[in-house]
BATIDREN-124972 format. One line per 10 residues: number of its first residue (from 1); for each residue x, y, z of C-alpha. Coordinates in steps of 0.2 Angstrom, whole numbers. Example, Ala and Ser with C-alpha at 12.3 -4.5 7.8 and 13.67 -1.06 7.14 Angstrom:
<atoms>
1> 62:-22:39; 68:-5:36
</atoms>
This chain:
<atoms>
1> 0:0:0; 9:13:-6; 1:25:-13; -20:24:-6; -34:33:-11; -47:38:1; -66:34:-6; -82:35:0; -100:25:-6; -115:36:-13
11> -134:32:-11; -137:13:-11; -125:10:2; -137:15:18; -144:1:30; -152:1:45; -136:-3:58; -124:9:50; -110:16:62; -115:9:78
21> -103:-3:77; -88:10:76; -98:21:86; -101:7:100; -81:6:100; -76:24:95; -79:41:104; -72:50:89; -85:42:78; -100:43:91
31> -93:61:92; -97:64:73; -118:58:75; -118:68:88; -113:85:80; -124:78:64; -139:81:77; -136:94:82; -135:104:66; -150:94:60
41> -160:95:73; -167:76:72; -160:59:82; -150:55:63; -139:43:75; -156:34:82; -162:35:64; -146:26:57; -144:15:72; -162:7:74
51> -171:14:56; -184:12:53; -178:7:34; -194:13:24; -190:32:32; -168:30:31; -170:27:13; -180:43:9; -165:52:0; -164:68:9
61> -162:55:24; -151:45:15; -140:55:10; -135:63:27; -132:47:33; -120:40:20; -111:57:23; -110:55:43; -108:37:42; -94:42:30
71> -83:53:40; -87:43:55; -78:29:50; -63:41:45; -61:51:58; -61:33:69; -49:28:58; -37:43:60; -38:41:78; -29:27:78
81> -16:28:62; -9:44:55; -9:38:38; -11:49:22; -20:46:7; -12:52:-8; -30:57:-17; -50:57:-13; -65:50:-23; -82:51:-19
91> -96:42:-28; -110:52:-30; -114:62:-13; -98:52:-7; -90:65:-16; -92:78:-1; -86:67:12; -69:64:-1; -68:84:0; -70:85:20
101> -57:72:20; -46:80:8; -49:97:18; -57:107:7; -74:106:17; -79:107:34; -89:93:40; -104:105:46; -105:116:30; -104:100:19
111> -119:92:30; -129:108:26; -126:106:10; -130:87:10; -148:89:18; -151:101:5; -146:92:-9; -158:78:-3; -172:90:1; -171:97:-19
121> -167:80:-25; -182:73:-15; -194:89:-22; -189:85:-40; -192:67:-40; -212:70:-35; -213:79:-49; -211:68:-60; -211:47:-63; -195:43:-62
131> -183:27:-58; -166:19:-63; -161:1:-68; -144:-6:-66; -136:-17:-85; -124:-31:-81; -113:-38:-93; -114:-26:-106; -101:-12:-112; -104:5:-106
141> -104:11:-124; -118:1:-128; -125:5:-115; -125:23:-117; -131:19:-137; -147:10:-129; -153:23:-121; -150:36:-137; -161:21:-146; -174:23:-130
151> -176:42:-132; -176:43:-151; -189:33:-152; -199:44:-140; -202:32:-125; -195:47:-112; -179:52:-106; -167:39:-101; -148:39:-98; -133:33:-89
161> -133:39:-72; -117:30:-67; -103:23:-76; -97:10:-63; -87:-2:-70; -84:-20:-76; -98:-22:-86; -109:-14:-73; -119:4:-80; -132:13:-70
171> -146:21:-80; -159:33:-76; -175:42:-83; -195:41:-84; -202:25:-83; -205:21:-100; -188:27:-105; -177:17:-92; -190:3:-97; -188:2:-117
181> -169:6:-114; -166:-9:-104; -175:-20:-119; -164:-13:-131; -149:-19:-118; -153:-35:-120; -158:-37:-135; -139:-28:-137; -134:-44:-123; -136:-38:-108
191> -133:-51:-95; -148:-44:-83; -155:-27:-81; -161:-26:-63; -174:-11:-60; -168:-3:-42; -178:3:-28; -175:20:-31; -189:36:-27; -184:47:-43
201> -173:48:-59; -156:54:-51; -140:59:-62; -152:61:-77; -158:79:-84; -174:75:-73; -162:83:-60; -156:99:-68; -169:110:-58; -161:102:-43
211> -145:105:-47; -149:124:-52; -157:126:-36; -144:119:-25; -128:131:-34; -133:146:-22; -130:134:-7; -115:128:-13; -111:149:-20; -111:152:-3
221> -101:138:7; -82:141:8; -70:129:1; -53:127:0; -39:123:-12; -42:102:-6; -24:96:2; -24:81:-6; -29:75:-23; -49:75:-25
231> -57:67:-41; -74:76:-49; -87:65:-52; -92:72:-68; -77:78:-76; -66:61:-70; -50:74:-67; -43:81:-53; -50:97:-45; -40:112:-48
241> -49:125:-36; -63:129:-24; -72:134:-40; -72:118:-49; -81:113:-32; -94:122:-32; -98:118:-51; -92:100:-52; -107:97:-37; -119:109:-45
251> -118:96:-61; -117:80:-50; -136:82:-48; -140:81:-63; -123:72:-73; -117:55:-75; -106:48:-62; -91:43:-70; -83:31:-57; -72:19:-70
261> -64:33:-78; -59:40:-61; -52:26:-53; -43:24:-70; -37:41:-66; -30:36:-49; -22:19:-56; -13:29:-72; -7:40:-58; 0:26:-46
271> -15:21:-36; -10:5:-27; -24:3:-15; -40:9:-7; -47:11:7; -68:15:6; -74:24:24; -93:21:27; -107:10:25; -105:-5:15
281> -90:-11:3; -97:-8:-13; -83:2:-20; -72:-14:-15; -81:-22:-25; -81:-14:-41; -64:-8:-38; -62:-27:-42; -69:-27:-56; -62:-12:-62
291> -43:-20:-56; -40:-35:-47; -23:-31:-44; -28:-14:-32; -27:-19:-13; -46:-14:-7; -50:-14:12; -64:-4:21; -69:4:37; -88:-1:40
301> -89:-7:57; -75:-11:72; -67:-27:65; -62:-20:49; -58:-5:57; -44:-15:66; -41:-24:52; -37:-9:40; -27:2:55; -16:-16:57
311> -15:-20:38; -9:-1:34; 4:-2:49; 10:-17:42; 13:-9:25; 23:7:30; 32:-4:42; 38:-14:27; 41:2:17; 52:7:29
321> 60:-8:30; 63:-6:11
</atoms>
């Protein structure tokens, strides 16, 4: 592990359960849900802890507590190792907890920001009928051509929402359009398209308004040059300064997420290893289907908490053996 990158889960990753584990075992992560209630004004800890699940995975919820979970499970970590990352990706809203780690953002200006970008998120999905479906096995180019087929045919809009990886491609739209474009995968030889539970069309143009609504929140949040490395969803580079911030997440709304082409990104530039903080081990998992030769671990709960903090002493012991 010699050169690691920091990254953190979007939506999809919540679960009733989420950082009591760490929280149970850390006072610097418990420390984290209790300052999220505070500026939120609601038990989000109690919420996370005990659910109820039906009320969690309401976006606006959801996303707050992918976000706390998130830096939870980091600053848990850095209580116990003083190891660096050499750059920070977030997928989706994962995206702010890469910029707070990389120090661009304060914890409580970026969950301001989250809860907003759920509220709007939330208000733009009622207005209209919207979902998203995941393609397996098939090329994200082809992918991308079926849902051009879907919308030139008239059916609705329909897109790809997120560009995952290894044969995996997330797309988004009206019902009829995510419908028509997932016949038109398989008919191109999808392996399965897999509708998700989802309560609107996000990362599609269904989300502009959204996006529009939430730039005078982000207009107004200070951010900082990021110390370390930090990927953009929707632009797959590096940002360069705190105004690429505040555009980058204005176009997250409603842009694909471009996860492949950033972890490509990180590997080109020596990426050896990652280490994903948060609920779940989804980005593990695609990281190996991206590259299995990447080292993946993740801080979720207390055991592999101890298991990373050990595994990365291990490494820079070595390094310095070297």
């Amino acid at each position: 592990m010699k050169k690691t990158a920091f990254v953190f889960p979007g939506q999809g990753s919540q679960k009733v359960g989420m950082g009591s584990s760490l929280c149970a075992e850390s006072p610097e992560a418990l420390a984290v849900f209790d300052q999220a209630n505070e500026i939120l004004g609601f038990d989000l800890k109690q919420l996370c802890f005990d659910g109820p699940e039906d009320v969690l995975k309401q976006t606006e919820n959801a996303q707050v507590a992918l976000f706390t979970c998130s830096i939870a499970a980091l600053c848990a970590f850095q209580a116990l190792s003083a190891y660096e990352p050499a750059a920070a990706a977030g997928h989706s809203v994962g995206e702010y907890a890469a910029l707070v780690a990389a120090g661009s953002l304060e914890f409580a200006d970026g969950l301001k920001l989250v809860r907003r970008r759920g509220e709007l998120m939330r208000d733009a999905a009622a207005s209209v009928d919207g979902t998203m479906a995941a393609i397996l096995g098939l090329e994200a180019e082809v992918a991308r051509q079926a849902c051009d087929e879907a919308q030139a045919e008239g059916t609705g809009v329909v897109t790809v929402a997120n560009y995952n990886g290894g044969g995996q491609v997330v797309i988004s739209g009206t019902v009829a359009g995510v419908q028509r474009a997932g016949e038109i995968a398989k008919e191109k030889g999808a392996r399965k398209v897999m509708p998700l539970t989802v309560s609107g069309a996000f990362h599609s143009p269904l989300m502009v308004n959204a996006g529009d609504a939430l730039f005078a929140s982000l207009a107004a949040t200070p951010f900082r040059k990021p110390a370390v490395p930090v990927i953009s969803n929707v632009e797959a580079r590096y940002i360069q300064a705190p105004s690429d911030v505040t555009a980058g997440l204005t176009m997250q709304v409603s842009g694909s997420v471009r996860w492949e082409e950033s972890m490509q990104t990180l590997i080109k530039d020596g990426i050896d290893s990652i280490i994903e903080f948060g609920s779940g081990e989804v980005l593990c998992g695609l990281m190996k289907r991206i590259d299995k030769s990447i080292i993946s671990c993740a801080v979720t709960d207390a055991s592999n908490l101890a298991a990373t903090v050990a595994l990365v002493a291990s490494s820079t012991a070595e390094e310095v053996a070297e």
